[in-house]
VEXDREN-2710 file (C-alpha; in Angstrom, 1 decimal):
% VEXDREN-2710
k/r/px/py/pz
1/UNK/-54.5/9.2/-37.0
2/UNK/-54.9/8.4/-32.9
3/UNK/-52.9/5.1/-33.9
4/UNK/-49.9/7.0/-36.0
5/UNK/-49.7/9.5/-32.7
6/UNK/-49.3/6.9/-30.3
7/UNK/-46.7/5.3/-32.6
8/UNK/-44.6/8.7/-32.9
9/UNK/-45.5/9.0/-28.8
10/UNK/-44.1/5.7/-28.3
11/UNK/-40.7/5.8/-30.6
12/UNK/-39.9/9.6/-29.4
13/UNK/-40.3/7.7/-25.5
14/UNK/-38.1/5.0/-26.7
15/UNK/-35.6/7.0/-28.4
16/UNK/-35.2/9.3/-25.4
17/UNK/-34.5/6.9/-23.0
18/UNK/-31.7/5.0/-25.1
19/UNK/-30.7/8.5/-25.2
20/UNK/-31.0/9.1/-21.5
21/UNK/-29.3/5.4/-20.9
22/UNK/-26.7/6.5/-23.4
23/UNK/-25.1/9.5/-21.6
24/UNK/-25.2/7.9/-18.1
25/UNK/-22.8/4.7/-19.1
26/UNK/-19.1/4.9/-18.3
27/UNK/-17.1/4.4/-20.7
28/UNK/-14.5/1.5/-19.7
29/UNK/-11.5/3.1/-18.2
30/UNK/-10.6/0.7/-15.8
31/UNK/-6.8/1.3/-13.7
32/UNK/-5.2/-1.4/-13.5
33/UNK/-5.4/-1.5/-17.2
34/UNK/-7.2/-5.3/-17.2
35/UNK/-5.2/-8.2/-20.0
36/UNK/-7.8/-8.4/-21.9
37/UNK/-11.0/-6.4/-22.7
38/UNK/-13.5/-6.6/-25.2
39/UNK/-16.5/-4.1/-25.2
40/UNK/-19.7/-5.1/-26.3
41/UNK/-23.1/-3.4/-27.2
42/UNK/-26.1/-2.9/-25.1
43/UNK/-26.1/-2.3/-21.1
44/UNK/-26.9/-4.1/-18.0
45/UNK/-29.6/-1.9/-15.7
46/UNK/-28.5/-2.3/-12.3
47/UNK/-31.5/-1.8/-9.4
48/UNK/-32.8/-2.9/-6.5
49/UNK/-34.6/-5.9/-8.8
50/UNK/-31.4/-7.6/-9.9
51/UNK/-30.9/-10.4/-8.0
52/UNK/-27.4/-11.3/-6.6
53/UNK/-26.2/-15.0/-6.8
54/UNK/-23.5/-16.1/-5.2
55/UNK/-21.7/-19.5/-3.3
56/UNK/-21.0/-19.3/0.4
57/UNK/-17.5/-18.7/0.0
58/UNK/-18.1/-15.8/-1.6
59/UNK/-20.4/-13.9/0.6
60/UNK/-17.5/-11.4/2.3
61/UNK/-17.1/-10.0/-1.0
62/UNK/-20.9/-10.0/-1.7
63/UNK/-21.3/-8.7/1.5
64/UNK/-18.7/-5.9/0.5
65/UNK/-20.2/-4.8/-2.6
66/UNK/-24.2/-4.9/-1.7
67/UNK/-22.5/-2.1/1.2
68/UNK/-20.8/-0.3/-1.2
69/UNK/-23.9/0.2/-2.9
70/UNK/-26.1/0.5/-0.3
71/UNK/-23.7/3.5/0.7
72/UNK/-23.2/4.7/-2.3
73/UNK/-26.2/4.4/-4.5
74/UNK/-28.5/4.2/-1.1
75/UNK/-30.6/0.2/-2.5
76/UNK/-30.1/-2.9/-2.1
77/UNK/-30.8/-5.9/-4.2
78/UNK/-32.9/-8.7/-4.5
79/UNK/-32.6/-11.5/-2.8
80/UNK/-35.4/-13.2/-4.9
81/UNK/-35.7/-14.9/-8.2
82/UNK/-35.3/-12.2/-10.7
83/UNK/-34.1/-11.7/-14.7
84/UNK/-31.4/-9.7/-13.9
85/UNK/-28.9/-11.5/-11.9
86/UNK/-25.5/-10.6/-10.4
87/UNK/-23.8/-13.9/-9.8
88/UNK/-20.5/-14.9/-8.2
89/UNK/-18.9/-18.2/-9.5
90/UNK/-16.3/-20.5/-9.1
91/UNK/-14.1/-20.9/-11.8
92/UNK/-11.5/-24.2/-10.9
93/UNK/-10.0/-23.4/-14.5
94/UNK/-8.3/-20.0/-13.7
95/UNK/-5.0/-19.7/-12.9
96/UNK/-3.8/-17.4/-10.8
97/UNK/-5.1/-17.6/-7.5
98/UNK/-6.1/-13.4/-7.9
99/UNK/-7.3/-13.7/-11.9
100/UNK/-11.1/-13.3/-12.2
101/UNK/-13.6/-13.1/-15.6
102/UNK/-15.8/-10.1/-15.5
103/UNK/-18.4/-10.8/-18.4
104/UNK/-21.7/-8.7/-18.5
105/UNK/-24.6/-8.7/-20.8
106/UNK/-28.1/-6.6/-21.2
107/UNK/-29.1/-9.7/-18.2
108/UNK/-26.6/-10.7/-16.3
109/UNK/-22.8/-9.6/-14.3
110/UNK/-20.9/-12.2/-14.1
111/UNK/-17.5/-12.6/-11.9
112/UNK/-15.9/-15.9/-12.3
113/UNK/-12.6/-16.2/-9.9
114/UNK/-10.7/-19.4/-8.6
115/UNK/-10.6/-17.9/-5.1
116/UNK/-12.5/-14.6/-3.2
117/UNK/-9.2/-12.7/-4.0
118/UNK/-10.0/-13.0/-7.7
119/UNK/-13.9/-12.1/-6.8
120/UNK/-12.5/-9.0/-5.3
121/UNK/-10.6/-7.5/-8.1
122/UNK/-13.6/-8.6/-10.5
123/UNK/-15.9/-5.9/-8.2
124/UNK/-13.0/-3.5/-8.2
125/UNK/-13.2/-3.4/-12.1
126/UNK/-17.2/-3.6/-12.0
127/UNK/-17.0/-0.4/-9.6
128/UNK/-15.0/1.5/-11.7
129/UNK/-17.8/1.0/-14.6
130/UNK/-20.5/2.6/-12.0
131/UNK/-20.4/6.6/-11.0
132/UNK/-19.5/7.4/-7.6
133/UNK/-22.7/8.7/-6.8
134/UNK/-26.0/9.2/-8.4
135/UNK/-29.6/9.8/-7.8
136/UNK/-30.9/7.5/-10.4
137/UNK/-32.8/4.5/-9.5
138/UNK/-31.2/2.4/-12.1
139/UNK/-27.7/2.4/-13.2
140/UNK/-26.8/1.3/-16.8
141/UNK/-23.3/-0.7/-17.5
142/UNK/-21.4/-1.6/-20.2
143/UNK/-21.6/-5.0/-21.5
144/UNK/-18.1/-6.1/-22.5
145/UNK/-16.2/-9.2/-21.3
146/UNK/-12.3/-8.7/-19.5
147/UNK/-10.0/-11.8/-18.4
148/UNK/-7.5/-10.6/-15.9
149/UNK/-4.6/-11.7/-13.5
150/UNK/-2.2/-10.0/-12.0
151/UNK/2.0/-9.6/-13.2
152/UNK/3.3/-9.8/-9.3
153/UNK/2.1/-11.3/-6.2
154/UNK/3.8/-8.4/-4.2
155/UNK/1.8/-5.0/-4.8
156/UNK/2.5/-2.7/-2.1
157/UNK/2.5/0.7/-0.5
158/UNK/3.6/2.1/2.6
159/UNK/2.8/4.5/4.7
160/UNK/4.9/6.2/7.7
161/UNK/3.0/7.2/10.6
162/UNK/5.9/7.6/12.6
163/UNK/7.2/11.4/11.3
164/UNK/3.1/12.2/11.9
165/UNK/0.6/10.3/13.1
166/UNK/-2.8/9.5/11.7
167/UNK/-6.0/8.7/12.7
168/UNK/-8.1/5.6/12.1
169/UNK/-10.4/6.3/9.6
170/UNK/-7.5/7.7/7.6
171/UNK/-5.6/4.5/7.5
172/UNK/-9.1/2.9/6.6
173/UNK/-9.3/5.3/3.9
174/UNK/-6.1/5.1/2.9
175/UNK/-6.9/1.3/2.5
176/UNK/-9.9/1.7/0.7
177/UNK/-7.6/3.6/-1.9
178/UNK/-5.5/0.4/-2.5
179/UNK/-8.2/-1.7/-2.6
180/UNK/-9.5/0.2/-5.3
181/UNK/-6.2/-0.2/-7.7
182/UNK/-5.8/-3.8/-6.8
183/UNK/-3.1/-3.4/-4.3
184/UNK/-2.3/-6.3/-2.0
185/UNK/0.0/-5.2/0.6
186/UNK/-0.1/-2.4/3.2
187/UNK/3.2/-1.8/5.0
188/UNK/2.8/0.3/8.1
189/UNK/5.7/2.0/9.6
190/UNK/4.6/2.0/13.1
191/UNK/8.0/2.7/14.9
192/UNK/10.5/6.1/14.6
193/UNK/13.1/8.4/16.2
194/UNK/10.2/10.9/16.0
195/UNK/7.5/8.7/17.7
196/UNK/6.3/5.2/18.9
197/UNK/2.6/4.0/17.4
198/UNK/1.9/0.8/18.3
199/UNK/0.3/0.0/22.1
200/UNK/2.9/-2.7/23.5
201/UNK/0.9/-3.5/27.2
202/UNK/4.4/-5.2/29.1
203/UNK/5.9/-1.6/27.8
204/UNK/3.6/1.2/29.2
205/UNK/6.5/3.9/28.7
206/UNK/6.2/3.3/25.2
207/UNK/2.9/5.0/24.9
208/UNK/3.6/7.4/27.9
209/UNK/6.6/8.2/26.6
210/UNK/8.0/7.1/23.4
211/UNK/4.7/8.1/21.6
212/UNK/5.0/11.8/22.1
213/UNK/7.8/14.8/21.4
214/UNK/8.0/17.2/22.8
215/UNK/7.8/20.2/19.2
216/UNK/8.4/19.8/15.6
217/UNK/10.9/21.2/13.2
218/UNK/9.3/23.8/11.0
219/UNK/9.8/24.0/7.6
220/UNK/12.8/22.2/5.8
221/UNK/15.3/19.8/7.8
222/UNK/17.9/21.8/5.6
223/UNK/16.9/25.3/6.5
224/UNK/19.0/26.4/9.3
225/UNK/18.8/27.3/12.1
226/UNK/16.1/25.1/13.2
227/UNK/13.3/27.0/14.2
228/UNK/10.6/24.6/16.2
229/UNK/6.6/24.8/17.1
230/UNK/7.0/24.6/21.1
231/UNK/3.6/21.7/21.1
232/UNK/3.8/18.3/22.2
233/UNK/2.8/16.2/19.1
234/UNK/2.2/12.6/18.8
235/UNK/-0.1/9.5/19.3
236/UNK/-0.3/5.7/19.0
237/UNK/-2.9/2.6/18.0
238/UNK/-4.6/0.7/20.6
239/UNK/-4.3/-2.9/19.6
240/UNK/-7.5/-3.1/19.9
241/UNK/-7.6/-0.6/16.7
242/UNK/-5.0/-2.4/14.9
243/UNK/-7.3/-5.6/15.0
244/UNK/-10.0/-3.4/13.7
245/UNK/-7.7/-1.9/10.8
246/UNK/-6.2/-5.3/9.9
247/UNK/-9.7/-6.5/9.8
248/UNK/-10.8/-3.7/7.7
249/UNK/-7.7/-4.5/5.4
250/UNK/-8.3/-8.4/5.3
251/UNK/-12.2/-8.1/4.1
252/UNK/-10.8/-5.9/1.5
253/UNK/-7.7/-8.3/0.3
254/UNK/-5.2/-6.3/1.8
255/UNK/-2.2/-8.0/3.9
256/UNK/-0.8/-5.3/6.6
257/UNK/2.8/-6.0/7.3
258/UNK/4.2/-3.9/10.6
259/UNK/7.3/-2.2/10.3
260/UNK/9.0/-2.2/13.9
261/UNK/12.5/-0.6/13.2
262/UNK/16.0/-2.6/14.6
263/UNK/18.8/-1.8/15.0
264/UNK/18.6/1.8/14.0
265/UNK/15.7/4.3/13.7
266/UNK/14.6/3.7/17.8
267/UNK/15.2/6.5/19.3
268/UNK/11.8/6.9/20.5
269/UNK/12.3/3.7/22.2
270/UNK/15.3/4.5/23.8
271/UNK/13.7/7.5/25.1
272/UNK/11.2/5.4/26.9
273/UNK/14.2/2.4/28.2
274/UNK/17.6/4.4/27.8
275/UNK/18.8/0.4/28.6
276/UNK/18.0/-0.2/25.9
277/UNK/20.5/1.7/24.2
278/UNK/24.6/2.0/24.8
279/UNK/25.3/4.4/26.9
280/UNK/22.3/4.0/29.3
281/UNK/21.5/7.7/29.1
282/UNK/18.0/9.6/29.0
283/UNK/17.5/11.5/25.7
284/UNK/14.7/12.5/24.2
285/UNK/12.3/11.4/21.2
286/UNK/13.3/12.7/18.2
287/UNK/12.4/16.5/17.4
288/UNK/13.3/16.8/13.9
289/UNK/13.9/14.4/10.5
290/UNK/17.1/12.9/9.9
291/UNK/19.4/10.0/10.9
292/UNK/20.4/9.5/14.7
293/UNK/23.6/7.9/16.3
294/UNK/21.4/6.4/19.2
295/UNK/20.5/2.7/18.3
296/UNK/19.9/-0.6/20.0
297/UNK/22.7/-2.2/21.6
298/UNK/22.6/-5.4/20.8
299/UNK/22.8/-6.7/24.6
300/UNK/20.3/-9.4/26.1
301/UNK/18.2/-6.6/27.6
302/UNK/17.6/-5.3/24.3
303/UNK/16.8/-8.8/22.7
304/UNK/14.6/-9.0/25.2
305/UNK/12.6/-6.0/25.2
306/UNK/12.3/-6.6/21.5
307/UNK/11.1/-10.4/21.3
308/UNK/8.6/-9.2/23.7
309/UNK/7.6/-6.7/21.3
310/UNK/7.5/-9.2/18.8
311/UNK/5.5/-11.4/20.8
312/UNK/2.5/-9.2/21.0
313/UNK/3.1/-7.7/17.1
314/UNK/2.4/-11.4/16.0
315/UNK/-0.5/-11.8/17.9
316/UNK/-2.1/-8.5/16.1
317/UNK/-0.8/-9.3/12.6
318/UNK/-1.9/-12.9/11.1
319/UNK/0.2/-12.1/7.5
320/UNK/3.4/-13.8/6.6
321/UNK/6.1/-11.2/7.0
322/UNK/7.2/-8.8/10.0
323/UNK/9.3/-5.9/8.5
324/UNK/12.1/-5.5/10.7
325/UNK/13.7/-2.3/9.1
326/UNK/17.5/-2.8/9.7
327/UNK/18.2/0.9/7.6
328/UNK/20.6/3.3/8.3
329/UNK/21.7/2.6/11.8
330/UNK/24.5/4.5/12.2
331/UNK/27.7/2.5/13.7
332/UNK/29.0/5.3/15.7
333/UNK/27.3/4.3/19.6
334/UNK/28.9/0.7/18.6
335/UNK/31.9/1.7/17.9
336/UNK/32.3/3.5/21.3
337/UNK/30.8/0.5/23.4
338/UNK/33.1/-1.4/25.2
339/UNK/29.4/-4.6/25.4
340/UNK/29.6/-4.4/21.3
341/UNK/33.5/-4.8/20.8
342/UNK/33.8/-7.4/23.3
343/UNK/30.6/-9.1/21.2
344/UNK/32.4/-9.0/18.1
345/UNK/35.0/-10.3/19.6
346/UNK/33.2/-13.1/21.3
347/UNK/31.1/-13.7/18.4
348/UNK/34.5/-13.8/15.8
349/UNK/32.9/-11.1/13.9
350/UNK/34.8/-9.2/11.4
351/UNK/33.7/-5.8/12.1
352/UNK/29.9/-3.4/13.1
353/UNK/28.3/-4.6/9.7
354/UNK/28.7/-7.7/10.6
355/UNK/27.5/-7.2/14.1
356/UNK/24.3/-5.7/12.8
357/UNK/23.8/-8.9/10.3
358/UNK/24.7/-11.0/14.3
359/UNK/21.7/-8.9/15.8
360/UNK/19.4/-9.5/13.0
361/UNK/20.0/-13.1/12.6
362/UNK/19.2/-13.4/15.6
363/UNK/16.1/-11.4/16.2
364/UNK/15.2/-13.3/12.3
365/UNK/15.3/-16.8/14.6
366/UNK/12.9/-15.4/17.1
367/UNK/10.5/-14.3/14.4
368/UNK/10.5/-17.5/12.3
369/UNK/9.8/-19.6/15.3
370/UNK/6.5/-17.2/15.6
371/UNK/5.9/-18.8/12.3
372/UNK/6.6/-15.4/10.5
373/UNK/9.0/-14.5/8.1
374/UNK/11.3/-11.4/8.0
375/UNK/11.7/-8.4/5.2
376/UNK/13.7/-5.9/5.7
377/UNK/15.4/-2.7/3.9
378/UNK/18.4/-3.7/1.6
379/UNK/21.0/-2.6/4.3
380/UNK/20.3/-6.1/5.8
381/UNK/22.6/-7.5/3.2
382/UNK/25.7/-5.9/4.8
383/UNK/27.5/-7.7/6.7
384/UNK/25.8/-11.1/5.4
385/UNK/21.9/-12.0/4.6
386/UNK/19.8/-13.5/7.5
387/UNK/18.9/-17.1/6.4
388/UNK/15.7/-16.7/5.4
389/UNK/14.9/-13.2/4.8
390/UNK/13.2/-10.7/1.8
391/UNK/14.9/-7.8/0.2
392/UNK/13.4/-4.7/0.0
393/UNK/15.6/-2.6/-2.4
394/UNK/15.4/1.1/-1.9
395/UNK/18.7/2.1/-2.9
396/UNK/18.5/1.5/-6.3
397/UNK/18.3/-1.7/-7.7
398/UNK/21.8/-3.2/-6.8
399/UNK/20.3/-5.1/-3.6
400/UNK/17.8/-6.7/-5.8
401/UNK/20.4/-8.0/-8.3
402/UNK/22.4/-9.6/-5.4
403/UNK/19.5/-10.6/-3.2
404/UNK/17.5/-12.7/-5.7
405/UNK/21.2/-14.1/-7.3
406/UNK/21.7/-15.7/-3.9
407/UNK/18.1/-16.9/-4.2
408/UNK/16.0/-14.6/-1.4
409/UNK/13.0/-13.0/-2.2
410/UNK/13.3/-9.3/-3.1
411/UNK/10.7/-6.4/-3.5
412/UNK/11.4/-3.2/-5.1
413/UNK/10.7/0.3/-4.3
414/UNK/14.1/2.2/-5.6
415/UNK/14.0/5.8/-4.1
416/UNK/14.4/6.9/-8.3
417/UNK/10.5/5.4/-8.8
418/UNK/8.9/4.7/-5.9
419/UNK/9.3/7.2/-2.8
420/UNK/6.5/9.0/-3.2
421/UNK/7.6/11.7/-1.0
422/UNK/9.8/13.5/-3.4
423/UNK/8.4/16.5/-5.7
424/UNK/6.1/15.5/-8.7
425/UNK/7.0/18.8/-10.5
426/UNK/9.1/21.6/-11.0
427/UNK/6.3/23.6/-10.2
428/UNK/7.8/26.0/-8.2
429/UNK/4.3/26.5/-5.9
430/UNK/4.9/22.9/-5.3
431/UNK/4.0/22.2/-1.0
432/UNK/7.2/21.5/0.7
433/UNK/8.9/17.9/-0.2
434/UNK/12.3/16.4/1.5
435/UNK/13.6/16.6/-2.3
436/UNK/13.7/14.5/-5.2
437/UNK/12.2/14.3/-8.3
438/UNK/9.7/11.9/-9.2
439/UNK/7.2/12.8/-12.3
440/UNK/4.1/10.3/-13.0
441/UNK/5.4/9.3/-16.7
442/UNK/8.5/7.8/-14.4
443/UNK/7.1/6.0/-11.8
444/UNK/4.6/4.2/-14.9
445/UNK/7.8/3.8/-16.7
446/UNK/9.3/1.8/-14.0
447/UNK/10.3/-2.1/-14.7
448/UNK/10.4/-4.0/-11.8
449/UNK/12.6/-7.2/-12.8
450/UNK/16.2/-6.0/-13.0
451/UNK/17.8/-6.6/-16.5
452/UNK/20.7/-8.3/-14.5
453/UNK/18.9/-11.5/-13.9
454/UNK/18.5/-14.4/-15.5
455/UNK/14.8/-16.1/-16.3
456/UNK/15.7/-18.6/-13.2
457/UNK/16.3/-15.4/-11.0
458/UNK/13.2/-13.3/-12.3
459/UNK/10.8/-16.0/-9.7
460/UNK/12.5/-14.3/-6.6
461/UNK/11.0/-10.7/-7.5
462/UNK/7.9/-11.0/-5.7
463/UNK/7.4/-7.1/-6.9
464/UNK/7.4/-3.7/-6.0
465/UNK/5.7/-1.2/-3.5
466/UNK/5.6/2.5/-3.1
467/UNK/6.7/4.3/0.1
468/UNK/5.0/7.5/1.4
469/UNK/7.5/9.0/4.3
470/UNK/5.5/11.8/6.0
471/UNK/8.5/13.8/7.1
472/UNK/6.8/16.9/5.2
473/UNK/3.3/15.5/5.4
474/UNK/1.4/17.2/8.3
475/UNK/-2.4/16.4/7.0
476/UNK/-4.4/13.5/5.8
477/UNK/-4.5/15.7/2.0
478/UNK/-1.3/16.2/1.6
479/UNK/-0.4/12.4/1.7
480/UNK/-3.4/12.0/-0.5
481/UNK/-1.9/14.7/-2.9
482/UNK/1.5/13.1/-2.9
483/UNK/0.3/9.2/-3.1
484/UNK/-2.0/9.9/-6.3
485/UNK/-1.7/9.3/-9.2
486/UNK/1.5/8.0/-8.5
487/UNK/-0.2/5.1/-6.7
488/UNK/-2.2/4.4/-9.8
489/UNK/1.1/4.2/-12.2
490/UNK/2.7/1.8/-10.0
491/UNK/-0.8/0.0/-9.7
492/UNK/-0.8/-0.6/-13.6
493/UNK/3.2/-1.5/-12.6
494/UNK/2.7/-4.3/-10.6
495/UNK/-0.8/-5.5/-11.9
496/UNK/-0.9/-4.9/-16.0
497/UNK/1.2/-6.6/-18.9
498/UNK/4.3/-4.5/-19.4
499/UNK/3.4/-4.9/-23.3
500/UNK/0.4/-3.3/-23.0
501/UNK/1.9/0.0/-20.9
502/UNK/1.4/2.7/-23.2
503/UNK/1.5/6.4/-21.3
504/UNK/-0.8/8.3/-23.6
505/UNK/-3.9/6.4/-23.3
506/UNK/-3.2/6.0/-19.0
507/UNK/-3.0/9.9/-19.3
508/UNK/-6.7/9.5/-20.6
509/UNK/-7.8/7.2/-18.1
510/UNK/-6.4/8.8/-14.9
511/UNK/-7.6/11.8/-16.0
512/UNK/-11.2/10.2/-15.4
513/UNK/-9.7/8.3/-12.5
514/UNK/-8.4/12.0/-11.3
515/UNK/-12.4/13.2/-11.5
516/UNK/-13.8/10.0/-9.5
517/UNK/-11.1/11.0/-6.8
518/UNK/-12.5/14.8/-6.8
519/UNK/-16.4/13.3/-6.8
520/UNK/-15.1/11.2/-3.4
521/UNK/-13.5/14.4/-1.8
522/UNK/-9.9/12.7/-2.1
523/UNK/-7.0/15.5/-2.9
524/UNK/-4.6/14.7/-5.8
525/UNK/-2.5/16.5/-8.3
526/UNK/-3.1/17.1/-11.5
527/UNK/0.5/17.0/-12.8
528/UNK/0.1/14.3/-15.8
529/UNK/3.1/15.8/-18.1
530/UNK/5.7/16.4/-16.2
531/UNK/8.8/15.8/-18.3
532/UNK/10.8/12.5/-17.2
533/UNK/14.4/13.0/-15.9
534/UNK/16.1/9.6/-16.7
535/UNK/18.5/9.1/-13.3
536/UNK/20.4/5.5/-12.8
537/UNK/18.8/2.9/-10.3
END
C-alpha cells in the first residue's frame, strides 16, 4: 500500500511538472521569419548550471548574451564542466558570412555561424524563444533545429534627429530594437535646417549656434498661420558619445552611417558661418519643417569647412559609407549668384543640376581618399552620378532602375513603403503625421528588386531601409509607435525568403512580437489590418 502511494506521489509530481514546463515554453514565433525550421519535442532547461562553450572569437557575443541574461533573468552560467552546455561553434561550411545553425536538444544550444555576425543573429532567434522576464530559476526551450541567412546585405533604418533631438540611451535603445530584428545598418541623420547634432571641435558655432532654434512650429506645417512655442529647442552629441553609441552599435552588429546633408538641407550651418552660404547674410536655424532656398555655395570656403567636417566624421565613424544627402536643394540662391554662374561657366557645366553633380563629385573625391565611400539620396543622379557612389531611392523606384543599370549600388526606401513617418491608419484619432499612408500589410508587401532589371542587375541592390523623419515626432514613444511593427515587416523584407512571405501567419507572430514589446515598456500600434491602398513606386 505505502509502495503504490509513493508510486501515485511520484507520477502526479512528474506529471505536474511536464505540466508546469509545458505552459512556460514559447512557442516558436521567431521575426525575421528564419529559412528553415523544424520543431522538435522535448525542451532544453536553461539555468545557472548550463555551461557555456564557446571559441575566443566569439566571446563579444557570449559576452552579450550571458548580460542579457544576467539583466534579464538576474544568473549567470556556468563556467564549469556541466551536462547542459551552450556552445558557440565555427562552422567553415556556411555560406553567408551572416547565416548561423540554431539546433537545440533536451542537452545542449547549439549556434553554428561562419563569422560572430552569424553568432549574433543565432542569439537573436534563441532570445526570441525565452520570455522577457521571469522569476523562474529555470527556463524551458523548445528543441527544434533552424538554418538561416539573410536575402540582403543592406538592412537598414534611419532615424532623424535633426527635426528633434534625442537623447543617448534612446538611440541605444533604438539600436537594441534593430538588433533584435536582424537589422544591420543604422543611418543617423545628424545635420538639418532645424538643428546641427554632431560636435565638430574646429567649428564651435556649430554647437553654440547651429544646434539650437530659437521655437517650434506647432501643430501641422500646413495649418496656417503658423502659430509657434516661443522656447529655444535643440541639442547635439559629443563625439565622445558618438564613439560610445557606435560602440554600442558595433558589439551588437550594427554599422552607423552619418548623414551630414550637402548641398541643401544646411541651413543650420549657415546660421552658424553665413560664408558659407551665397549671399553672406545672417539668418537663422530653421523654425519650422519644409524645404529652404539657403544652401551651400559651392565656393572654396565652403569645400573647406565641409572637408574639415568630414575629416573629423571619419575619425568617429569606422563603417564604409558616409551619407552625404544631396536632396532637395533648391537651385534658387544659385541661380542668383554671380560665384555659381561664373563656376558653371568656368567649369563648362550645362546648367545648376549639373553644378550640384560638380560640388558632389568633388566633395565624393575627398571622402574616398578618407578611404570611405559615399551614398546619397537619388537626387544625386541629376545632373550626372559621382563615380563611385550608392543610390538611395526614395522617390519611388525609378532611381534604382537607372542607378543599378549603370552599375552603382542602390538601396531602397521608396516614400510608398518605407517612410515610416506617414499615417498607419485611417483611424481618425491617429497622433499627428506629415501625411501619407503607409498600412503594415504594405510595407511586408514590399519587393525590393525592381521588376526592371535583369538577373545581372539584381547584384547592385544591396537592399532596402526604412526612414523615420521626426518632423511630427516630439517624444522617444511616438517614434517607437510609428517605427513598429513597421520595422518588423521590413525586417522579414530584407532578411526572409520572399516565398515564404505569407501575411496571415506574420499577423500571428507580431501579435506575440506586439506583447514582448508591451512586457519591455516599448510603445507600438496595434494597427495589423489596415486595408492596403496599392499606389505606383
Amino acid at each position: 500500500m505505502q509502495t503504490k502511494t509513493l508510486f501515485t506521489l511520484l507520477f502526479t509530481a512528474i506529471i505536474l511538472s511536464c505540466s508546469t514546463n509545458s505552459q512556460n515554453v514559447i512557442a516558436p514565433n521567431i521575426i525575421p521569419k528564419p529559412v528553415s525550421q523544424i520543431i522538435n519535442t522535448g525542451t532544453f532547461l536553461l539555468n545557472e548550471k548550463t555551461n557555456l562553450i564557446f571559441d575566443n572569437q566569439y566571446k563579444q557575443v557570449a559576452d552579450y548574451f550571458t548580460a542579457h541574461l544576467k539583466s534579464q533573468f538576474n544568473f549567470e552560467l556556468n563556467k564549469h564542466n556541466s551536462n547542459k552546455k551552450i556552445v558557440f561553434s565555427l562552422n567553415s561550411e556556411i555560406k553567408n558570412d551572416e547565416g548561423y545553425i540554431l539546433e537545440i536538444t533536451p542537452n545542449q544550444i547549439t549556434i553554428e555561424s561562419k563569422t560572430p555576425k552569424g553568432a549574433f543573429y543565432g542569439v537573436q532567434s534563441l532570445l526570441q524563444l525565452l520570455p522577457v522576464k521571469t522569476d523562474q530559476k529555470s527556463i524551458a526551450v523548445q528543441c527544434l533545429k533552424i538554418i538561416d541567412e539573410p536575402r540582403f546585405t543592406y538592412r537598414g533604418m534611419h532615424l532623424d534627429v535633426g527635426r528633434h533631438f534625442f537623447s543617448v540611451s534612446f538611440i541605444k535603445k533604438y539600436i537594441d530594437l534593430l538588433a533584435m530584428l536582424k537589422m544591420n545598418t543604422f543611418h543617423w541623420h545628424l545635420t538639418e535646417d532645424q538643428g546641427w547634432r554632431i560636435e565638430i571641435k574646429k567649428y564651435p558655432k556649430l554647437q553654440e549656434i547651429a544646434a539650437y532654434r530659437k521655437e517650434t512650429l506647432i501643430g501641422s506645417n500646413a495649418t496656417k498661420p503658423h502659430k509657434f512655442d516661443g522656447k529655444r529647442y535643440g541639442g547635439y552629441y559629443t563625439q565622445k558619445e558618438i564613439k560610445d553609441i557606435v560602440k554600442y552599435a558595433s558589439d551588437r552588429q550594427i554599422t552607423v552611417i552619418p548623414e551630414i546633408e550637402m548641398p541643401g538641407h544646411s541651413q543650420a550651418a549657415i546660421a552658424a558661418y553665413p560664408e558659407l552660404g551665397c549671399t553672406g547674410k545672417e539668418i537663422e536655424v530653421a523654425t519650422k519643417w519644409g524645404v529652404f532656398k539657403d544652401i551651400y555655395c559651392p565656393k572654396e570656403t565652403t569645400f573647406k569647412f565641409l572637408e574639415d567636417v568630414i575629416d573629423e566624421v571619419v575619425e568617429l565613424f569606422p563603417g564604409k559609407y558616409i551619407h552625404i544627402g544631396g536632396d532637395e536643394a533648391p537651385k534658387t540662391r544659385w541661380k542668383n549668384c554671380k560665384h555659381c554662374q561664373n563656376l558653371i561657366k568656368k567649369e563648362g557645366l550645362k546648367n545648376e543640376h549639373e553644378l550640384q553633380n560638380y560640388f558632389i563629385t568633388r566633395m565624393e573625391k575627398y571622402i574616398n581618399s578618407k578611404g570611405k565611400q559615399i551614398i546619397g539620396w537619388d537626387e544625386i543622379l541629376e545632373g550626372g552620378l559621382a563615380p563611385n557612389a550608392t543610390v538611395m531611392s526614395w522617390r519611388g523606384v525609378k532611381g534604382a532602375i537607372k542607378a543599378a543599370k549603370q552599375h552603382h549600388d542602390v538601396i531602397l526606401t521608396p516614400t510608398s513603403y518605407c517612410y515610416f513617418d506617414y499615417y498607419q491608419s485611417k483611424n481618425k484619432n491617429e497622433p499627428l503625421a506629415i501625411g501619407g499612408y503607409l498600412p503594415l500589410k504594405k510595407v511586408y508587401n514590399f519587393e525590393p528588386i525592381p521588376k526592371e532589371l535583369t538577373k545581372d542587375e539584381e547584384k547592385y541592390v544591396l537592399g532596402a531601409q526604412g526612414n523615420v523623419w521626426t518632423e511630427y515626432m516630439k517624444t522617444p514613444e511616438k517614434v517607437e509607435y510609428m517605427a513598429l511593427p513597421r520595422m518588423a515587416a521590413l525586417s522579414e523584407v530584407v532578411w526572409s525568403k520572399p516565398t515564404d512571405k505569407n501575411y496571415d501567419d506574420f499577423v500571428k507572430r507580431v501579435a506575440i512580437f506586439n506583447k514582448r514589446l508591451d512586457q519591455m515598456h516599448i510603445n507600438h500600434s496595434n494597427h495589423l489590418h489596415e486595408p492596403e491602398v496599392k499606389t505606383k513606386n
